[in-house]
C-alpha positions as CSV (number, residue, x, y, z in Angstrom):
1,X,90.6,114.2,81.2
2,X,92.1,111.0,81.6
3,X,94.3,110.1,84.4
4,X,96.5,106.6,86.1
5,X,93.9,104.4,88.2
6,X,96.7,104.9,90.5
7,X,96.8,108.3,91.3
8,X,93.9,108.9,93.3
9,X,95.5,105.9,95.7
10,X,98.8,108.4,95.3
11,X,96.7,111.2,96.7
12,X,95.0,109.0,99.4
13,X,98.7,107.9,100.6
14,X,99.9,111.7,100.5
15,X,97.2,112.3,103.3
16,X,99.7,110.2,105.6
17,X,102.9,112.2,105.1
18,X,103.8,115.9,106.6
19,X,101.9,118.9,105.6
20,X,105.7,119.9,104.3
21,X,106.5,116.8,102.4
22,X,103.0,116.8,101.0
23,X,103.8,120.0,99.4
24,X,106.7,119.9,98.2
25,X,105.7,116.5,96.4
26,X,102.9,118.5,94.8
27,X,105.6,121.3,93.6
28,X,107.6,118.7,91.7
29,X,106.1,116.3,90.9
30,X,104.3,115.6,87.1
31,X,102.0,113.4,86.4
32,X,101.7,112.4,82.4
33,X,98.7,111.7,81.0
34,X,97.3,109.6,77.9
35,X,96.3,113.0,75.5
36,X,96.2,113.6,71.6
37,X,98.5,116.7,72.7
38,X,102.1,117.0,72.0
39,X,104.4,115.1,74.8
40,X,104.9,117.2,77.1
41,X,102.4,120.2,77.0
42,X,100.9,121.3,80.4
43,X,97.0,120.3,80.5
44,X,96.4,121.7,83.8
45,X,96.3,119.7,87.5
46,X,94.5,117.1,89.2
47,X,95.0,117.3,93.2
48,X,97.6,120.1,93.2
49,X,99.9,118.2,90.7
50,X,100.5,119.3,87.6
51,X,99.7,117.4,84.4
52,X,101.1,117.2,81.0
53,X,100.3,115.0,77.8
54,X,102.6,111.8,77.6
55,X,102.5,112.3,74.1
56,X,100.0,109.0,73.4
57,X,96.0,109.0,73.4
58,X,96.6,105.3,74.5
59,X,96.8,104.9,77.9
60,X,99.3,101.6,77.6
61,X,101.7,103.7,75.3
62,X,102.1,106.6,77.9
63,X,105.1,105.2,79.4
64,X,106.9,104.9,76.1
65,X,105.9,107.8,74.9
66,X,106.3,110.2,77.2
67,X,110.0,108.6,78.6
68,X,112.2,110.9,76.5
69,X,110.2,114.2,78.1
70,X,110.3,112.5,81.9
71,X,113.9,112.5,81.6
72,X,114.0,116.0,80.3
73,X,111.9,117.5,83.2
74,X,114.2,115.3,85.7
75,X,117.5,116.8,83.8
76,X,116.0,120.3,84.2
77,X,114.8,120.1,88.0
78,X,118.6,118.7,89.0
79,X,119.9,121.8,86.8
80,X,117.4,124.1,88.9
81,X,118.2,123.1,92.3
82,X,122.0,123.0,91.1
83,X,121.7,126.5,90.6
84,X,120.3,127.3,93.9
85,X,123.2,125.4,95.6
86,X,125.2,127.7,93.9
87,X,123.7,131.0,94.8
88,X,124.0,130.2,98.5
């Protein structure tokens, strides 16, 4: 599985912060991946965060091709925690 050379410094960092904030970082956060799979189809997790396929095999096209799905899963998480506002 292919990953960013950046997220193992990511994890390293995460080591610094609260045992709280570190976990909750790990709940929503999505890291996507260069992956013949379609853009954005869980492939597991690496560290406690989850993965998904950027939609590119080509680790240079990731950010292109997975923009359209980051802003999706951004849309959705904002109508999730909307929702819980409203059940308090």
């Amino acid at each position: 599985m292919k990953f960013s050379p950046n997220f193992p410094y990511f994890v390293l960092k995460m080591s610094q912060l609260s045992a709280s904030t570190r976990a909750h970082l790990r709940r929503v956060s999505v890291n996507f991946v260069a992956s013949d799979r379609l853009a954005g189809e869980r492939l597991g997790e690496f560290g406690g965060v989850e993965e998904r396929s950027a939609g590119s095999d080509r680790h240079e096209w990731t950010s292109h091709a997975a923009f359209n799905r980051v802003f999706e899963l951004v849309r959705q998480r904002m109508e999730e925690e909307e929702g819980k506002k409203e059940e308090l």
